[in-house]
N, C-alpha and C positions, 0 to 999 in steps of 0.2 A: 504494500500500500504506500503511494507518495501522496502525501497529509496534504491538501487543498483543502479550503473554505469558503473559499469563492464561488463566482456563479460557474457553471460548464458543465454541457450534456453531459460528457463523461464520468461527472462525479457519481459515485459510490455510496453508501451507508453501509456499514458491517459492525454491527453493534457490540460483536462479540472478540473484534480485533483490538489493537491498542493502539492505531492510527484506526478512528473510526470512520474519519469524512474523509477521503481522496478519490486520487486513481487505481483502481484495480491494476495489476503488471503479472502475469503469469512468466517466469523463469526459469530458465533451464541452468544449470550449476554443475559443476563438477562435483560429486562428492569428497574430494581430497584434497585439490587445492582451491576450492571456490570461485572458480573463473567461472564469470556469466558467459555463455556459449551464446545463447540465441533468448529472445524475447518475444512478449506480445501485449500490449497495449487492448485491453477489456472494453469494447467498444459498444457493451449491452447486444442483448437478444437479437439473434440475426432470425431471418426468415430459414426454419427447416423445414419448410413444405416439401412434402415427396423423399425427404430423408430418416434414416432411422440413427443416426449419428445424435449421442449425447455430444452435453457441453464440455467434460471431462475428455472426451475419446479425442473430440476435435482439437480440443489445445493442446493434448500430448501426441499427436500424429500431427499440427501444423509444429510443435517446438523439433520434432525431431524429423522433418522432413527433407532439411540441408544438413544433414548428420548421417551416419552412415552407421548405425545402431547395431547390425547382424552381429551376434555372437558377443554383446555386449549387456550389460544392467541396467535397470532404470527403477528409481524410486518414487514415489509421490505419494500423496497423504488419500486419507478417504473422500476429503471433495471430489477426485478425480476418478478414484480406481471404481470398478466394475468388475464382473465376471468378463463380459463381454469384450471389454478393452483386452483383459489378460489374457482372452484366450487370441485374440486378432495378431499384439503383441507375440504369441507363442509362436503362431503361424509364418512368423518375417524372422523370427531367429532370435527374438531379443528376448532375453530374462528381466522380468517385471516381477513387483514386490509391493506391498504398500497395504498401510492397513484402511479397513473396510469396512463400511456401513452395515449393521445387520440386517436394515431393510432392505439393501437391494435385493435386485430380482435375480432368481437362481437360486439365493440361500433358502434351506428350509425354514419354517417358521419354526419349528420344534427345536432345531438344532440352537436358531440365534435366541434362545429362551436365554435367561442370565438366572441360570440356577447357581444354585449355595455351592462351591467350588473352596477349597483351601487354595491358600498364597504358594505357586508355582504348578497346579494342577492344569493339567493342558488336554483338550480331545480336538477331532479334526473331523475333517470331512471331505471328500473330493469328487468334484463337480465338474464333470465335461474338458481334462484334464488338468485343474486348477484344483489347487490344496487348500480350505480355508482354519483358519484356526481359532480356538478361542482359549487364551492363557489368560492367567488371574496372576496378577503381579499386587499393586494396591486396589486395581480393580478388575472387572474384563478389560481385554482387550480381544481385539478385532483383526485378523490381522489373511490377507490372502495372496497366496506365489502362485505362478506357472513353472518356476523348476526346482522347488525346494520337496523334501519327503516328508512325510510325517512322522518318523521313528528319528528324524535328527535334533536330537534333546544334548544342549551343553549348560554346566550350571554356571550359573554368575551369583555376584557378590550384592548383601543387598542391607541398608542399617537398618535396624529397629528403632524405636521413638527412645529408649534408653542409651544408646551409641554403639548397641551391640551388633557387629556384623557375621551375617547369617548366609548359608549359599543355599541355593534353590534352583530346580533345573527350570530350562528355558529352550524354546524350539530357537532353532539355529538360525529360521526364517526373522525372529522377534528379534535376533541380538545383530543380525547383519543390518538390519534398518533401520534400528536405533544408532548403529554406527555408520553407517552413511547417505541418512536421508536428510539432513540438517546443512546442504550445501547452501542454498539458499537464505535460510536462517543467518548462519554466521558469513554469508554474504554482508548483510541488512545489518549487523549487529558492527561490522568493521566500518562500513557507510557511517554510521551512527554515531560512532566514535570522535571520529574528523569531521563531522557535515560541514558543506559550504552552502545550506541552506540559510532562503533569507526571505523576509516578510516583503509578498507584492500582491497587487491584484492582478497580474495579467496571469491567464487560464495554464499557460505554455511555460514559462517562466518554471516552475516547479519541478515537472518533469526534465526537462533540460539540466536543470541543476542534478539530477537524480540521477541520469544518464550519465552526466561531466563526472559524477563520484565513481561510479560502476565503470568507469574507462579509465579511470586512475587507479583505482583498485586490479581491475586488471591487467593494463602496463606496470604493475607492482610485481603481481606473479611472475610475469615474464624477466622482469630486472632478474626479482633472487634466482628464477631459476639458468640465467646465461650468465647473471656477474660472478665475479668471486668473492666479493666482499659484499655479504648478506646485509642488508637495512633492514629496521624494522621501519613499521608501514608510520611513522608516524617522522621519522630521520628522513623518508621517502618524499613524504606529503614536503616537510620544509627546501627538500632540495632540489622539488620543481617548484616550487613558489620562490625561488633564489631564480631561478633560469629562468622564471617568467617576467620576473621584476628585472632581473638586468636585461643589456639589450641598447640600441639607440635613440637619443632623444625623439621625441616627438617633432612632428614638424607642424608648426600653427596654419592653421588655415580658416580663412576668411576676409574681410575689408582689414587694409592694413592700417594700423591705429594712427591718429596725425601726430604731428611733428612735439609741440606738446608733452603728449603724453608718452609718445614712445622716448622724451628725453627723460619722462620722470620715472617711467618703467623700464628704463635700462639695467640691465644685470649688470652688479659690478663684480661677479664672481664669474667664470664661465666654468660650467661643470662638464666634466668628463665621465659618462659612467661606464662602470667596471661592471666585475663579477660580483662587488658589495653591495649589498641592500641601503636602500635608503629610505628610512624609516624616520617618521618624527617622535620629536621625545621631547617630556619636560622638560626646559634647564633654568637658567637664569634668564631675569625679563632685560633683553637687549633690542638694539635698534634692526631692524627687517634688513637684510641683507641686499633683498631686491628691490624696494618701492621706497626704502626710508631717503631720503635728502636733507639739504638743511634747509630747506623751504616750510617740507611734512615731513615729522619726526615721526616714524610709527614703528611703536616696541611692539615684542611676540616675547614667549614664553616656551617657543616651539623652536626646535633646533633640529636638524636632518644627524643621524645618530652615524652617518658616516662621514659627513663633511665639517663637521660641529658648528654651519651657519645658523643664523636665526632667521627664520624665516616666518612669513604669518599663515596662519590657518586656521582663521575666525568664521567665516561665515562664505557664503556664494560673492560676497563681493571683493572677499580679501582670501584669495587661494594663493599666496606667492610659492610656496610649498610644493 
């Protein structure tokens, strides 16, 4: 979800998320190193007259349709998954995983009951050949493969409300998708971190920013995995905002200012920039490097932290800075 509040078709309500008003974004993720592969932008209910394609089936056949999946795994949560995707899925080559609604159709109704079960008790069932499961961890769960077995039980570790850790078995299915269906998630979670997120009304704005974090994050992955000397993502973030900010002056453009004022706006410093940032900072209140004269005396309190000038940066009519 990218958080919007403003007006636009696209917006969302999902009551039960923790960005509740945005854009909906379905994503496709590595499981391991969290590169966003491919996306899709939730554009509301399209016309499926004459189709029998869910909304689940369609977003996980358009995300992996520039992908080349055969012989390969795919995770998603129960929004998405189906029998029916699993077994289509099963058909093309690819291992699918994900836990599951017990209303969909295909489960029996007797089976998805949530009877009285102890903590690691697991029974199964298989459907057209699709394995569903239901294990009791703190609660039911849900959970349905196209290549997993039902006799693959490993146990795992697990606390008690007193600090005491206990092992309990677990189908193999339940512990590989807990360990890599969260690409996405800790996608969202590194985004989160660093946001370059910023308060505007225009509809586009938002998402753009959201996109611009998901293409830094992913030229991240790519740095550690070809450089030799690993960053973390956060030494990363400041060392393209160094290479953004340095660079050559700006060149002005517009009506050129009269004689005048271009003598009272004259720089009396000429700057050269480098590879150092130029950042303003408190210092002492001095006379403006660029606008001050003996005609108009005008102090600042603001100094560029690499040049140690004083410069002003009061308001839209004094940007000397």
């Amino acid at each position: 979800m990218i958080k919007f509040k403003g007006r636009s078709s696209l917006k969302q309500y999902l009551p039960l998320k923790p960005i509740k008003r945005g854009y909906k974004v379905w994503c496709l993720c590595d499981p391991i190193t969290d590169y966003l592969f491919n996306y899709q932008i939730y554009l509301g209910k399209e016309d499926t007259s004459g189709k029998e394609t869910s909304l689940g089936e369609r977003v996980v056949f358009d995300l992996i349709s520039s992908q080349n999946f055969q012989g390969k795994h795919l995770y998603f949560d129960n929004f998405l998954n189906s029998l029916k995707l699993l077994e289509k899925l099963k058909l093309q080559n690819i291992k699918a995983c994900g836990t599951i609604r017990p209303d969909r159709a295909g489960i029996q109704s007797d089976f998805a009951k949530k009877n009285k079960m102890e903590r690691g008790d697991c029974k199964s069932i298989i459907t057209s050949n699709t394995i569903v499961f239901i294990w009791i961890d703190t609660k039911h769960v849900f959970l349905a493969s196209n290549y997993h077995k039902n006799n693959e039980i490993v146990p795992i570790s697990r606390s008690l409300k007193n600090g005491q850790r206990i092992t309990i078995d677990c189908p193999k299915a339940v512990k590989e998708y807990n360990q890599f269906s969260h690409g996405v998630d800790r996608l969202n979670q590194r985004i989160s971190c660093y946001n370059l997120d910023r308060k505007s009304k225009r509809n586009w704005l938002q998402m753009f920013i959201y996109f611009l974090n998901a293409s830094i994050f992913n030229s991240f992955i790519c740095y550690n995995q070809l450089a030799q000397d690993k960053l973390t993502y956060l030494n990363y973030m400041v060392s393209v905002a160094k290479s953004l900010c340095s660079g050559s002056e700006r060149i002005s453009r517009g009506r050129p200012p009269s004689e005048s004022k271009s003598k009272l706006a004259a720089p009396k410093t000429v700057l050269s920039f480098n590879n150092e940032m130029h950042l303003p900072v408190t210092a002492k209140r001095r006379r403006c490097a660029y606008c001050s004269t003996k005609e108009a005396d005008f102090r600042s309190n603001i100094e560029c932290a690499t040049c140690k000038l004083p410069l002003c940066l009061r308001d839209k009519k004094k940007l000397c800075f």
